[in-house]
PDB file of N, CA, C and O in Angstrom, chain B, residues numbered from 101:
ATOM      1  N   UNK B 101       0.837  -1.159   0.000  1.00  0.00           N
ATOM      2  CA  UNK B 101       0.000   0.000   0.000  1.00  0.00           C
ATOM      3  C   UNK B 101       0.887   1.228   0.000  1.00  0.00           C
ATOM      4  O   UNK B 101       2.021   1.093   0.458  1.00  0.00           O
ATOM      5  N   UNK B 102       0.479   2.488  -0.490  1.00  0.00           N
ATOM      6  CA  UNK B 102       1.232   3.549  -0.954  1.00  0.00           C
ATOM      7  C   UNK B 102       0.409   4.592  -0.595  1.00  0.00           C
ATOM      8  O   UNK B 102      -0.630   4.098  -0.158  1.00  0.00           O
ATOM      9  N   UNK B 103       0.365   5.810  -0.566  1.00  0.00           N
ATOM     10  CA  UNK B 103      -0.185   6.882   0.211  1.00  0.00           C
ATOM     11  C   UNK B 103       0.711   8.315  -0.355  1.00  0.00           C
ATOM     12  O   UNK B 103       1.885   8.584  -0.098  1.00  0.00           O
ATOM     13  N   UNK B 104      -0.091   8.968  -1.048  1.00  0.00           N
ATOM     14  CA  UNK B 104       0.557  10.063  -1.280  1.00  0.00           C
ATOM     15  C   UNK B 104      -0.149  11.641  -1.062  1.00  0.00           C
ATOM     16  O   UNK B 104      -1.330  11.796  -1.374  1.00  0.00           O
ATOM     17  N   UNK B 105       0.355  12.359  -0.715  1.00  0.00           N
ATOM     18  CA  UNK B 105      -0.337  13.864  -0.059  1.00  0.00           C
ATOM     19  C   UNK B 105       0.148  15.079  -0.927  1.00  0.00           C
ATOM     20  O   UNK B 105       1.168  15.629  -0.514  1.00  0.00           O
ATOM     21  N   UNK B 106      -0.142  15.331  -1.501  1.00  0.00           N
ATOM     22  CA  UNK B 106       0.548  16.864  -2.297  1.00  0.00           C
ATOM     23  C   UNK B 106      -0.546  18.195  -1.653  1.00  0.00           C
ATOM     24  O   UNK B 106      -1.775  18.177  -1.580  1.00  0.00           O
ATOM     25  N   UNK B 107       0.069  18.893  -1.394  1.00  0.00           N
ATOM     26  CA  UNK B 107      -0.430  20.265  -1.002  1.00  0.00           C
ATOM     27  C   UNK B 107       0.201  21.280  -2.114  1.00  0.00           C
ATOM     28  O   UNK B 107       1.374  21.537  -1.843  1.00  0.00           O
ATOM     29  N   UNK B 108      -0.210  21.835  -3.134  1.00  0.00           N
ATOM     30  CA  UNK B 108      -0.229  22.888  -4.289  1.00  0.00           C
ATOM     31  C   UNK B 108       0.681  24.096  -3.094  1.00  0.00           C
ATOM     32  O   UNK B 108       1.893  24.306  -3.111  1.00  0.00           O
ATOM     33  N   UNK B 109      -0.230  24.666  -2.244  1.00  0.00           N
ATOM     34  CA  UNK B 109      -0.357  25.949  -1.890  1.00  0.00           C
ATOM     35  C   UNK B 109       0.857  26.115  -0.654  1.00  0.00           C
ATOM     36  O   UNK B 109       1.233  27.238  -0.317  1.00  0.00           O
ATOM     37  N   UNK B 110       1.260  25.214  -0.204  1.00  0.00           N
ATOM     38  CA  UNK B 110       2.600  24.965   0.926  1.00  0.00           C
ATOM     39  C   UNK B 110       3.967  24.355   0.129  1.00  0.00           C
ATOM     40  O   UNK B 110       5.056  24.756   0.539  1.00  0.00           O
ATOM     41  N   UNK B 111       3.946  23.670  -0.677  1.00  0.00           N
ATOM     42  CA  UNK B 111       5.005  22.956  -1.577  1.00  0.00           C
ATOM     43  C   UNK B 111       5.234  21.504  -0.907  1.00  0.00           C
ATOM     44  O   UNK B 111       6.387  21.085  -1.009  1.00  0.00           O
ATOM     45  N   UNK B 112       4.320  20.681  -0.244  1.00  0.00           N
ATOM     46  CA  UNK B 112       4.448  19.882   0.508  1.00  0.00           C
ATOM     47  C   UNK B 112       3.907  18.525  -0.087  1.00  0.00           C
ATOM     48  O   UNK B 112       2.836  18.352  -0.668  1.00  0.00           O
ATOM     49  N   UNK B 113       5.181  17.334   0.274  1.00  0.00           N
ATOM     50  CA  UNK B 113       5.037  16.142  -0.132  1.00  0.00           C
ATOM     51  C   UNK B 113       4.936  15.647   0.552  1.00  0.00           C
ATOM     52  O   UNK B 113       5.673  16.022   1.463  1.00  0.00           O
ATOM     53  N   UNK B 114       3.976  14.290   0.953  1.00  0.00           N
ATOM     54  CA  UNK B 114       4.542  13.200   1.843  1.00  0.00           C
ATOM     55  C   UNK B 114       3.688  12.179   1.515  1.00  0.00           C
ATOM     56  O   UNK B 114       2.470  12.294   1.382  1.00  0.00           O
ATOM     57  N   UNK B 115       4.407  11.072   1.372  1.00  0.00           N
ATOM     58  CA  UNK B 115       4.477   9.575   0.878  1.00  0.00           C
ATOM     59  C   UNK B 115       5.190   8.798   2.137  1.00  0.00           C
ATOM     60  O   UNK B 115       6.041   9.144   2.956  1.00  0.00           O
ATOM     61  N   UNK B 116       4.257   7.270   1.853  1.00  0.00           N
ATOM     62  CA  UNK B 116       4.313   5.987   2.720  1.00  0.00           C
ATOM     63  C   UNK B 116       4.105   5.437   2.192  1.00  0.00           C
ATOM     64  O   UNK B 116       3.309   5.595   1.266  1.00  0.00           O
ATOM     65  N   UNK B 117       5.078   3.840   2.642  1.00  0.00           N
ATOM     66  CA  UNK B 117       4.353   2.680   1.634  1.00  0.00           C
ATOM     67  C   UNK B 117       4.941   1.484   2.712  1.00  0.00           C
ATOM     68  O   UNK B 117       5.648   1.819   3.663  1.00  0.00           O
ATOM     69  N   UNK B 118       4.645   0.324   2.509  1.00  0.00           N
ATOM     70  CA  UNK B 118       4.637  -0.808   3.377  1.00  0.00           C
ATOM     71  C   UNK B 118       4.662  -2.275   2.809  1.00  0.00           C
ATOM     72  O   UNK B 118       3.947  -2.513   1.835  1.00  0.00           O
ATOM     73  N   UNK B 119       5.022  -2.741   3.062  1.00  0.00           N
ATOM     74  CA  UNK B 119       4.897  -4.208   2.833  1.00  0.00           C
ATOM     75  C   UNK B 119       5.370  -5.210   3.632  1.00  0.00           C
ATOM     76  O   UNK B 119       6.470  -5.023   4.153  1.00  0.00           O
ATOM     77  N   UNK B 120       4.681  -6.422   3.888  1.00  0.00           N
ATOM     78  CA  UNK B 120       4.580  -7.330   4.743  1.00  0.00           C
ATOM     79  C   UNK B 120       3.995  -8.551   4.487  1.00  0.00           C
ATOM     80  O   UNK B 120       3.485  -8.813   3.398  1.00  0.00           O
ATOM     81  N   UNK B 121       4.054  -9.661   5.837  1.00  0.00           N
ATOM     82  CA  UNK B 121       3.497 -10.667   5.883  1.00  0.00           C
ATOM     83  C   UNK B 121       2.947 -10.641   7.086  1.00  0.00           C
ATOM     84  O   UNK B 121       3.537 -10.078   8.007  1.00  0.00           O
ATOM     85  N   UNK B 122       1.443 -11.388   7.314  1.00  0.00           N
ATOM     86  CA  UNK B 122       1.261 -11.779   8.793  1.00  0.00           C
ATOM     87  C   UNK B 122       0.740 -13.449   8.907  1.00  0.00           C
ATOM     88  O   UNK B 122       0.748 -14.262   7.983  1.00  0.00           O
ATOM     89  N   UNK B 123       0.286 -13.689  10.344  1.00  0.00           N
ATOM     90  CA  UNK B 123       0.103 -15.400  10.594  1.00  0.00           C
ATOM     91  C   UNK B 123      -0.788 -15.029  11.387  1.00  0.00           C
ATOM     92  O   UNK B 123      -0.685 -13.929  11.930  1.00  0.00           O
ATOM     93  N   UNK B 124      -1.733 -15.758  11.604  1.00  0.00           N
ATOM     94  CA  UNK B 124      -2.669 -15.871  12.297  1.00  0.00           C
ATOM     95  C   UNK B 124      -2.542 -17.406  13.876  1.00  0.00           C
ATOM     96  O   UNK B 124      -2.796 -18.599  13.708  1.00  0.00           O
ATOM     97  N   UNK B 125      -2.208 -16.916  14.851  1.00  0.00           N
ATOM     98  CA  UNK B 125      -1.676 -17.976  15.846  1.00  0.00           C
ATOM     99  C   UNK B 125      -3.058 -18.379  16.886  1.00  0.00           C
ATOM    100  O   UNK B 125      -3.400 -17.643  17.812  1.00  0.00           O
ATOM    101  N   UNK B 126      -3.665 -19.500  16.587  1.00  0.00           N
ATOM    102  CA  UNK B 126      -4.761 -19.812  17.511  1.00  0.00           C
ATOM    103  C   UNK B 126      -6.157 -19.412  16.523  1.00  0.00           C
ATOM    104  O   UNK B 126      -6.463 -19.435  15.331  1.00  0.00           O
ATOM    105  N   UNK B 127      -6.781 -19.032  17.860  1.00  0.00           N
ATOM    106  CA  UNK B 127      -7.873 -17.264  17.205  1.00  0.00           C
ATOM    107  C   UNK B 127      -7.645 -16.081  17.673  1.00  0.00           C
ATOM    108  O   UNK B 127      -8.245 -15.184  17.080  1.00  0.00           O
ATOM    109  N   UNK B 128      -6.928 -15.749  18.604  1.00  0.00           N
ATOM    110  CA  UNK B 128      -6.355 -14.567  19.508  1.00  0.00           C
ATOM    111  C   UNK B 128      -5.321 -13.984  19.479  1.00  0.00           C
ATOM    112  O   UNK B 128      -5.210 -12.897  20.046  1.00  0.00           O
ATOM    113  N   UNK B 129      -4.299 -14.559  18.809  1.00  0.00           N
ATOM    114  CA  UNK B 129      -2.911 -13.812  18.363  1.00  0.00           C
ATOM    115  C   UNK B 129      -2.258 -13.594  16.989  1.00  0.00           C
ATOM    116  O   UNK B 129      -1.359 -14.330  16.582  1.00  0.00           O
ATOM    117  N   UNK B 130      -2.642 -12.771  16.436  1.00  0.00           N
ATOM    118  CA  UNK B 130      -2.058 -11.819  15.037  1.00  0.00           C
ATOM    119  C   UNK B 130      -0.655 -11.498  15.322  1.00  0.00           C
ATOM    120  O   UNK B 130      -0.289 -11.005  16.389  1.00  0.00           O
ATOM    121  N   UNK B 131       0.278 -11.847  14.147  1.00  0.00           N
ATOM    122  CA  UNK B 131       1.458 -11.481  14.284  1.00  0.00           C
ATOM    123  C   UNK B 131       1.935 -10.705  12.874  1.00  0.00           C
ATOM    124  O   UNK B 131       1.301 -11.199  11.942  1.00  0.00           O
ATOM    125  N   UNK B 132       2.585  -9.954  12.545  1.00  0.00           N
ATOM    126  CA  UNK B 132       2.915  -9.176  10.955  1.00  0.00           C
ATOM    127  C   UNK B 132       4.608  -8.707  11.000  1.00  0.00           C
ATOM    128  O   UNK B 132       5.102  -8.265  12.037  1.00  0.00           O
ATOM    129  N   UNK B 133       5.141  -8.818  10.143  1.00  0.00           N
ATOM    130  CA  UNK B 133       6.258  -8.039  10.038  1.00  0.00           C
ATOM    131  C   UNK B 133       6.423  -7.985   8.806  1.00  0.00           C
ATOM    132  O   UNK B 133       6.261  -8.785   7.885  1.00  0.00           O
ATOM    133  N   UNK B 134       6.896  -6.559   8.920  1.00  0.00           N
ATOM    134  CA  UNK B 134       6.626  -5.258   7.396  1.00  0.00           C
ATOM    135  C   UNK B 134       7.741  -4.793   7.108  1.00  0.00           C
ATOM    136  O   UNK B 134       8.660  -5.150   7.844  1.00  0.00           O
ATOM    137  N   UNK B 135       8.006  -4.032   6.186  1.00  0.00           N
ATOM    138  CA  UNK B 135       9.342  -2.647   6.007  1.00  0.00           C
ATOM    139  C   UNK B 135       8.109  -1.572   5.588  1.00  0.00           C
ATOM    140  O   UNK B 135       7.196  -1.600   4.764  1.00  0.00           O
ATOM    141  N   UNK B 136       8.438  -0.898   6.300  1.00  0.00           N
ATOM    142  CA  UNK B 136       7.739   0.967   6.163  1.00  0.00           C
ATOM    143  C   UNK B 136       9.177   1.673   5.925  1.00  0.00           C
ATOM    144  O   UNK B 136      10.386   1.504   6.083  1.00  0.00           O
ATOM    145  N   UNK B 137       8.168   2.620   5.416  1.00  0.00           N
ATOM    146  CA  UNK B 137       9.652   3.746   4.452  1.00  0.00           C
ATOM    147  C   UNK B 137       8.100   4.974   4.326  1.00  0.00           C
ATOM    148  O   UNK B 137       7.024   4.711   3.787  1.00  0.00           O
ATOM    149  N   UNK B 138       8.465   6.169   4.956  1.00  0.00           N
ATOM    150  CA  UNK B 138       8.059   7.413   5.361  1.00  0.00           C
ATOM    151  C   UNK B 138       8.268   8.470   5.049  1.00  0.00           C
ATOM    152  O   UNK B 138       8.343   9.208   6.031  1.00  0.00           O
ATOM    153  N   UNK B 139       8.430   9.027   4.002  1.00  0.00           N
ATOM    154  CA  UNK B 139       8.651  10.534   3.250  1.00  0.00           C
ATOM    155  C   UNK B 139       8.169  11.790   3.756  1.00  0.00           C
ATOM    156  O   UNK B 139       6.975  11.942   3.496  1.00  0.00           O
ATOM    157  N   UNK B 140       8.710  12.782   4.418  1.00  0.00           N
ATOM    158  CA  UNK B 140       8.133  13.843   4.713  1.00  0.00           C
ATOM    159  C   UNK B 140       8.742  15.246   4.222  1.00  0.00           C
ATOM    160  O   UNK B 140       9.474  15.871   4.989  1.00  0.00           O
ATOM    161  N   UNK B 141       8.437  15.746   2.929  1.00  0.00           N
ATOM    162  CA  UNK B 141       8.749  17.249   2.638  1.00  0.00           C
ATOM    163  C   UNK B 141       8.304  18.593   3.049  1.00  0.00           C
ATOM    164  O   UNK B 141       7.080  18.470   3.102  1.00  0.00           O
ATOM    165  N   UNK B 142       8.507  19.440   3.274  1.00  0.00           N
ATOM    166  CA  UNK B 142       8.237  20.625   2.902  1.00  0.00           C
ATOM    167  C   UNK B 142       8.678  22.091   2.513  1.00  0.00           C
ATOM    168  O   UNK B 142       9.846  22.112   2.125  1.00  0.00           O
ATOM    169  N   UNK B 143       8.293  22.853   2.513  1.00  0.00           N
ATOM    170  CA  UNK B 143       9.362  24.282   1.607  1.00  0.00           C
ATOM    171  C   UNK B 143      10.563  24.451   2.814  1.00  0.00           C
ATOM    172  O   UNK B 143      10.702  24.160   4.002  1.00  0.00           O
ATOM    173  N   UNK B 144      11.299  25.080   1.775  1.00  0.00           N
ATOM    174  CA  UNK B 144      12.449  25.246   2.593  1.00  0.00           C
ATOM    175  C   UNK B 144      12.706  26.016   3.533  1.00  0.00           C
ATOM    176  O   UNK B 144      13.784  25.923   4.119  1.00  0.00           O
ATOM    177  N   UNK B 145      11.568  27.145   3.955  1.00  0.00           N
ATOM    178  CA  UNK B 145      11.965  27.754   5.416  1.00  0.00           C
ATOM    179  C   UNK B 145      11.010  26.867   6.593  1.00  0.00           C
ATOM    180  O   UNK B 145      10.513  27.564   7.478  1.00  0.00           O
ATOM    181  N   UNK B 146      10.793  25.685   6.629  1.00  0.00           N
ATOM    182  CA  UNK B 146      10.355  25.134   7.528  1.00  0.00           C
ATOM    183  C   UNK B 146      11.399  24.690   8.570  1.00  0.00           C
ATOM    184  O   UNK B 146      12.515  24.924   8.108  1.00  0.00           O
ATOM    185  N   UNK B 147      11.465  24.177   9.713  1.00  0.00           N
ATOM    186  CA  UNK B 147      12.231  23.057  10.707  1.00  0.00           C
ATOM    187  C   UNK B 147      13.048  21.817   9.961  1.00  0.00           C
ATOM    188  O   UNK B 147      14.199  21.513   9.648  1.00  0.00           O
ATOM    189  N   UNK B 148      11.653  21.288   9.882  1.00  0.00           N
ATOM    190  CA  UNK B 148      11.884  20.316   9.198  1.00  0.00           C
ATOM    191  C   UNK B 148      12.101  20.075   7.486  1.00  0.00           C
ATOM    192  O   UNK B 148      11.189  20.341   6.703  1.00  0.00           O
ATOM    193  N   UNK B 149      12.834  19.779   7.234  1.00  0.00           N
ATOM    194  CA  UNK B 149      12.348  20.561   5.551  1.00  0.00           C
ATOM    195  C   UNK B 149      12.330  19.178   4.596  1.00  0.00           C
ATOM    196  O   UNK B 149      11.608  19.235   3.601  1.00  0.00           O
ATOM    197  N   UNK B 150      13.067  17.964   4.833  1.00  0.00           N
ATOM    198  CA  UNK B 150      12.749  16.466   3.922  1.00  0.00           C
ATOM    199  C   UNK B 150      13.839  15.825   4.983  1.00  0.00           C
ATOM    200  O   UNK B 150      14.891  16.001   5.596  1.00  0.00           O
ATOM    201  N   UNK B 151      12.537  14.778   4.653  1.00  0.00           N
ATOM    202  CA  UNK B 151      13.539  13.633   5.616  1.00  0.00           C
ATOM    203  C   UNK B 151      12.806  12.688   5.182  1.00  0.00           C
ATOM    204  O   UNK B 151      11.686  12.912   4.723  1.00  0.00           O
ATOM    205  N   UNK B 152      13.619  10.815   5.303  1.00  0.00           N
ATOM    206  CA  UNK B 152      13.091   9.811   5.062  1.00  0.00           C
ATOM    207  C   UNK B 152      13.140   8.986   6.699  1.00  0.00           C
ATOM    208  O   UNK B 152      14.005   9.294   7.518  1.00  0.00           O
ATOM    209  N   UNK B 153      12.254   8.100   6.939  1.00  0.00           N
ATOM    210  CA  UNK B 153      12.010   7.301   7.762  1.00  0.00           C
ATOM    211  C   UNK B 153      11.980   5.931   7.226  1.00  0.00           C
ATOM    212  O   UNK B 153      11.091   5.624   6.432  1.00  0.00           O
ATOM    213  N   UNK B 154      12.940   5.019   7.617  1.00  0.00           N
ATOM    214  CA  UNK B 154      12.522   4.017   7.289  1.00  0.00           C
ATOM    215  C   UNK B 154      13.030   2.772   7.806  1.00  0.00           C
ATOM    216  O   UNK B 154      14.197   2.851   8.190  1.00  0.00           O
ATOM    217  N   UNK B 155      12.560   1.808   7.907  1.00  0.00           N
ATOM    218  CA  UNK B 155      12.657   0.299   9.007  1.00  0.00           C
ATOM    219  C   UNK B 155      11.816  -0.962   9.041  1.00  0.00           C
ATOM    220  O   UNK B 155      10.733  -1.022   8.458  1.00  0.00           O
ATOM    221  N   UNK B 156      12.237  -1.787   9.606  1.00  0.00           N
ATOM    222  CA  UNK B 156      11.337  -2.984   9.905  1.00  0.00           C
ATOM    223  C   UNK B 156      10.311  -2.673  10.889  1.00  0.00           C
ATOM    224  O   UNK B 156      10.472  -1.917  11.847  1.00  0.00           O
ATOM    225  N   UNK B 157       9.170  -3.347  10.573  1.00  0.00           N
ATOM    226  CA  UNK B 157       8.230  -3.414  11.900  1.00  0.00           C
ATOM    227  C   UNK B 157       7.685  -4.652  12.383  1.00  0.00           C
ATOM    228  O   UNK B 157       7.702  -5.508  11.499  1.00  0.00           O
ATOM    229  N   UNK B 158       7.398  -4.891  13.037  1.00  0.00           N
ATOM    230  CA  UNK B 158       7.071  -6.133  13.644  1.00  0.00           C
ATOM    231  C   UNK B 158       5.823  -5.431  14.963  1.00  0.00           C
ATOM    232  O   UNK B 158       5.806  -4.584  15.856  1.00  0.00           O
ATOM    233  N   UNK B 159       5.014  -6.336  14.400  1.00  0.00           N
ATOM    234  CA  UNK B 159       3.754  -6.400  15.511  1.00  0.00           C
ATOM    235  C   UNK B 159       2.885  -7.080  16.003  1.00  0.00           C
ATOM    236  O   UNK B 159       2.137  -7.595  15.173  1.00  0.00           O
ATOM    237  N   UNK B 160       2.694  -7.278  16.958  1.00  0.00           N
ATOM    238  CA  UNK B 160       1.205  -8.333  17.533  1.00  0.00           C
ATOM    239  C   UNK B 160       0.121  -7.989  18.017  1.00  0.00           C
ATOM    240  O   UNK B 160       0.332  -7.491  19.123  1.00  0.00           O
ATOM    241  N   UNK B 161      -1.388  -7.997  17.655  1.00  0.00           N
ATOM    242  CA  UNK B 161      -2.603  -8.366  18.374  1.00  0.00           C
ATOM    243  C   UNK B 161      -3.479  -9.205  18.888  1.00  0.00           C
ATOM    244  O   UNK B 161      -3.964 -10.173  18.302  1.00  0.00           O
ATOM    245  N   UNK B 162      -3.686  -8.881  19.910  1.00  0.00           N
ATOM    246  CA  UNK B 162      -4.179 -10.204  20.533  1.00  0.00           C
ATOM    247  C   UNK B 162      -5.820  -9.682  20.730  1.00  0.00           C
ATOM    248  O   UNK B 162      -6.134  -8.519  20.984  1.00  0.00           O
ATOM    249  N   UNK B 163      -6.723 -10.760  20.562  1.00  0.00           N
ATOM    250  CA  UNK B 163      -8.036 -10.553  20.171  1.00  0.00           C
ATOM    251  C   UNK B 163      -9.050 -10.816  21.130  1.00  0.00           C
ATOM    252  O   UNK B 163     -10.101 -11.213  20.626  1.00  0.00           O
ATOM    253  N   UNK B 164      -9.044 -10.745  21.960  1.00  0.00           N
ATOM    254  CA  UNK B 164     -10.594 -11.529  22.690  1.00  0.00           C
ATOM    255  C   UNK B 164     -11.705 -10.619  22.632  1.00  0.00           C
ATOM    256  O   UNK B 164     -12.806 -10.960  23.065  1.00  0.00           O
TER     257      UNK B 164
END
């Protein structure tokens, strides 16, 4: 999945995307592990002005 945001009027980008696998353990425990990668732009007199995020994730829910 992919996700993209453009703002015209700020000069602002930001994009995400993901991919993964999960297992299903029992009926009560969901398990997934992904790579996310996180794009965040914006004009250049901001703080923050572009940066990438990006890593493994790993997660569990448990259901009752």
């Amino acid at each position: 999945m992919v996700y993209f945001f453009i703002d015209s009027a700020v000069i602002f980008l930001t994009w995400q995307g993901m991919i993964g696998v999960g297992k299903t353990f029992d009926k009560w425990i969901d398990v997934s592990l992904a790579y996310r990668a996180l794009y965040y732009g914006m004009s250049s007199n901001g703080l923050l002005q572009k940066t990438t995020m990006k890593g493994p994730q790993l997660a569990a829910s448990f259901n009752f």
